[in-house]
C-alpha positions in Angstrom: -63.0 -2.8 0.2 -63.4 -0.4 3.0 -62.0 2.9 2.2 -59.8 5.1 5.0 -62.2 8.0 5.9 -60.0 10.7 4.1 -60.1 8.5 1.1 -63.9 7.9 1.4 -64.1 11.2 1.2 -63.0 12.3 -2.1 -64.5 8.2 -3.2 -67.9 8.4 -2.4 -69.2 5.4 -3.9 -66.8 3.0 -1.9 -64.9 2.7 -5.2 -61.0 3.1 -5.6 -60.0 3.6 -9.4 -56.4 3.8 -10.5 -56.7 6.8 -11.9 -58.3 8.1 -8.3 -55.4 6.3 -6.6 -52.7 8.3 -8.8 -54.5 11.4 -7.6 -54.2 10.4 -4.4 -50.6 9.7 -4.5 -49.7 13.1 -5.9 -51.0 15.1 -3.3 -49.3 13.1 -0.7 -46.0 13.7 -2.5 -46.3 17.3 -3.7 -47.2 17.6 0.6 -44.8 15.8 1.6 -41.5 15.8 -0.7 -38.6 17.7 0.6 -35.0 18.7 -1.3 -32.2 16.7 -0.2 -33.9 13.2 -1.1 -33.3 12.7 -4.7 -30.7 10.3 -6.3 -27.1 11.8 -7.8 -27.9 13.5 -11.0 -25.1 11.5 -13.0 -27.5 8.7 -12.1 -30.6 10.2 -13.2 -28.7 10.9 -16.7 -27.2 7.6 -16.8 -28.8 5.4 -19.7 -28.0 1.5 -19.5 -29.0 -2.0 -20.9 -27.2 -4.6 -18.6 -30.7 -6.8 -18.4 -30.3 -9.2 -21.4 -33.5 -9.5 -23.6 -34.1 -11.6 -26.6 -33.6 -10.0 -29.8 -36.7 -10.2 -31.5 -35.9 -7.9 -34.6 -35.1 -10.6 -36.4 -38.3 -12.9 -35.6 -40.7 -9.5 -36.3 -38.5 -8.4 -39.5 -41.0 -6.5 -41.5 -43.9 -6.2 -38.2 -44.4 -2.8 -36.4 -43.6 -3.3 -33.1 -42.3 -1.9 -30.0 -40.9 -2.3 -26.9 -43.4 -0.7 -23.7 -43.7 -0.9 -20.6 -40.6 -1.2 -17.6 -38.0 -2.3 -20.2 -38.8 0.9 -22.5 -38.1 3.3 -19.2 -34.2 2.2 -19.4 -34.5 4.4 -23.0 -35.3 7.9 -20.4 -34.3 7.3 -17.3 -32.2 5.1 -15.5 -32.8 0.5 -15.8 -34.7 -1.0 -13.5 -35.0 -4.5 -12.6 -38.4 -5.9 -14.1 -39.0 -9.7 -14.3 -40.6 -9.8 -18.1 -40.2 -7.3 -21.2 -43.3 -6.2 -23.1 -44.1 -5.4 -26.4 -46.6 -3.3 -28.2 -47.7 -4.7 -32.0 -51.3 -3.8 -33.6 -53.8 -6.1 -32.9 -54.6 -6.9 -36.5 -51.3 -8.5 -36.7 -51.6 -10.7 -33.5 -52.2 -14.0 -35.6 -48.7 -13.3 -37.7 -46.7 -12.4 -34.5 -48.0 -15.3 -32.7 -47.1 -18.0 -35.5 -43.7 -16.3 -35.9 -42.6 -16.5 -32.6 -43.7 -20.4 -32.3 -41.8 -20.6 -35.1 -38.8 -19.7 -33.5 -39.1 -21.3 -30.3 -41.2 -19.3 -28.2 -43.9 -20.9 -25.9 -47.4 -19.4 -25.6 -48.0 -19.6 -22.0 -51.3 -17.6 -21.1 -53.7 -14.5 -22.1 -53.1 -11.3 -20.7 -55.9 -9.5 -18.7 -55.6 -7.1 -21.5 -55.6 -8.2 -24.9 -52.3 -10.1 -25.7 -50.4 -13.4 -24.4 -47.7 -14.6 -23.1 -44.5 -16.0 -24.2 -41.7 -17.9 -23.1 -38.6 -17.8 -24.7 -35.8 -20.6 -25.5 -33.7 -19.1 -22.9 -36.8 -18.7 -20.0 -37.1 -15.1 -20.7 -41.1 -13.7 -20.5 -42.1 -11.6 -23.2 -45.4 -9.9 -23.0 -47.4 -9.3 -26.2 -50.0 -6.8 -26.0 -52.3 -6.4 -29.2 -53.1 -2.9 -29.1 -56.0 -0.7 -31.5 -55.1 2.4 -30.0 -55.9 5.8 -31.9 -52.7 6.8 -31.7 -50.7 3.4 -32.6 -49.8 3.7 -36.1 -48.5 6.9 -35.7 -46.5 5.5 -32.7 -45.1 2.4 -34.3 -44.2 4.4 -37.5 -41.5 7.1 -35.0 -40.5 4.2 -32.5 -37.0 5.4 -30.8 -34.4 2.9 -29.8 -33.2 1.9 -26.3 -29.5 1.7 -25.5 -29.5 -2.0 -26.5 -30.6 -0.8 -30.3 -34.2 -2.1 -29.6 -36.9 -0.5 -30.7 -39.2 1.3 -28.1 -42.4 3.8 -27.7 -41.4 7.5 -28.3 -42.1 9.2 -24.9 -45.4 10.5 -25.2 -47.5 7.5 -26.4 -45.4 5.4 -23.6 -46.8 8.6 -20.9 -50.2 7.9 -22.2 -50.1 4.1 -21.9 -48.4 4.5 -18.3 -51.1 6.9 -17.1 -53.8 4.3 -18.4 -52.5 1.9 -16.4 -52.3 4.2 -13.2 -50.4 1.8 -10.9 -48.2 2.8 -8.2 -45.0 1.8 -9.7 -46.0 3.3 -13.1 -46.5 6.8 -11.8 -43.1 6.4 -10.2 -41.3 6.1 -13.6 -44.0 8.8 -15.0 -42.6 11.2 -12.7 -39.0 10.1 -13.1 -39.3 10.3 -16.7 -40.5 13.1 -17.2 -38.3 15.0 -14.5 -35.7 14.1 -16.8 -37.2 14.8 -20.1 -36.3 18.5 -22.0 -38.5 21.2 -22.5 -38.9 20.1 -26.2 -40.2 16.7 -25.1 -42.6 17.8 -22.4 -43.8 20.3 -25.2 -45.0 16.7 -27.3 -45.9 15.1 -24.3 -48.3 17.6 -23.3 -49.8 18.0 -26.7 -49.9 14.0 -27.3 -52.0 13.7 -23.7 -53.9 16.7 -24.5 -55.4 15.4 -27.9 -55.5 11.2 -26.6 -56.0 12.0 -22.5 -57.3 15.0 -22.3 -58.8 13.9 -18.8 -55.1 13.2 -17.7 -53.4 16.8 -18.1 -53.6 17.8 -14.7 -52.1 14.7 -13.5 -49.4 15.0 -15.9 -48.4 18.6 -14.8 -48.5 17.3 -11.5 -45.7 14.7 -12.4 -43.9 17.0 -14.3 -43.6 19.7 -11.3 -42.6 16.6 -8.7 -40.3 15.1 -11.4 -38.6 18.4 -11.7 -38.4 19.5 -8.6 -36.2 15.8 -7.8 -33.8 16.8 -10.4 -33.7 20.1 -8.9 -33.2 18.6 -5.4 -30.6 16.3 -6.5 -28.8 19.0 -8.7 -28.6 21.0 -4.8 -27.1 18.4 -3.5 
């Protein structure tokens, strides 16, 4: 890929990470934002679950798991459409999950480019399984929080840390929605979650704090 010369510049070897991308995309915004463009706060604070997901706490009764990923947003900021719902369970108990959820009806359909599959469920629904042997998983799993739906999903910071991993454009949009909306006592575990797992992703993280913030702010004007 040939890189825009103000992108070459800071990517030298040709090569455009996510996590270089993300950088990229903060300065533009911290240049460019302005006050007046943020949504009403009362929707900001608003927490929903219209989009219908299967209920898999019966099916995993007795599994650690988790919901991650654009489904587990709708627990700290506002729902958003997504087309699938993923979950987070320990690798090790990949083989138990799996033959579960075939037992009640759900279809492998494919491996994930990370490690996991994918389900289909009796109703169509998509369900992504990611096997996960994070450092910080069992102590995720064992304080999961729950969504407005009563489903269980990743506290806010190990869902920060995954969503920074995964650097894509529409995850540092929640990142900095998130977190815009989270309290001072959240941010406080959030920084010191990233600081012992990411330690290379602090200065991002500030970054999405301050642009976060300063929509709230803007909105708040308004």
């Amino acid at each position: 890929m040939i890189l825009p010369p103000a992108i070459a510049a800071i990517a030298p070897d040709g090569r455009l990470t996510p996590v270089l991308a993300r950088r990229i995309l903060l300065d533009i915004a911290r240049r460019r934002i302005q006050p007046g463009t943020g949504s009403a706060p009362e929707f900001l604070r608003r927490r929903t679950a219209m989009n219908p997901w299967p209920d898999l706490q019966p099916v995993l009764a007795g599994i650690p798991w988790a919901v991650v990923g654009a489904v587990a947003t709708r627990a700290y900021m506002p729902e958003r459409a997504t087309k699938d719902m993923d979950i987070l369970v320990r690798r090790r108990d990949g083989d138990e999950v799996q033959a579960r959820l075939h037992a009640a009806g759900y279809k492998v359909v494919s491996r994930l480019a990370v490690p996991g599959f994918l389900v289909r469920a009796p109703d169509g629904a998509e369900i992504d399984v990611i096997l996960g042997s994070y450092p910080w998983l069992n102590e995720a799993l064992a304080h999961v929080r729950q969504d407005p739906a009563g489903y269980p999903v990743l506290d806010l910071p190990y869902l920060v840390i995954m969503k920074l991993a995964a650097s894509r454009l529409q995850d540092t949009a929640d990142l900095s929605r998130m977190l815009g909306l989270a309290s001072d006592a959240e941010l406080a575990r959030v920084r010191a979650a990233v600081a012992r797992y990411a330690p290379d992703d602090l200065a991002d993280l500030e970054s999405l704090i301050y642009l976060g913030r300063y929509e709230m702010q803007s909105s708040a004007a308004d």
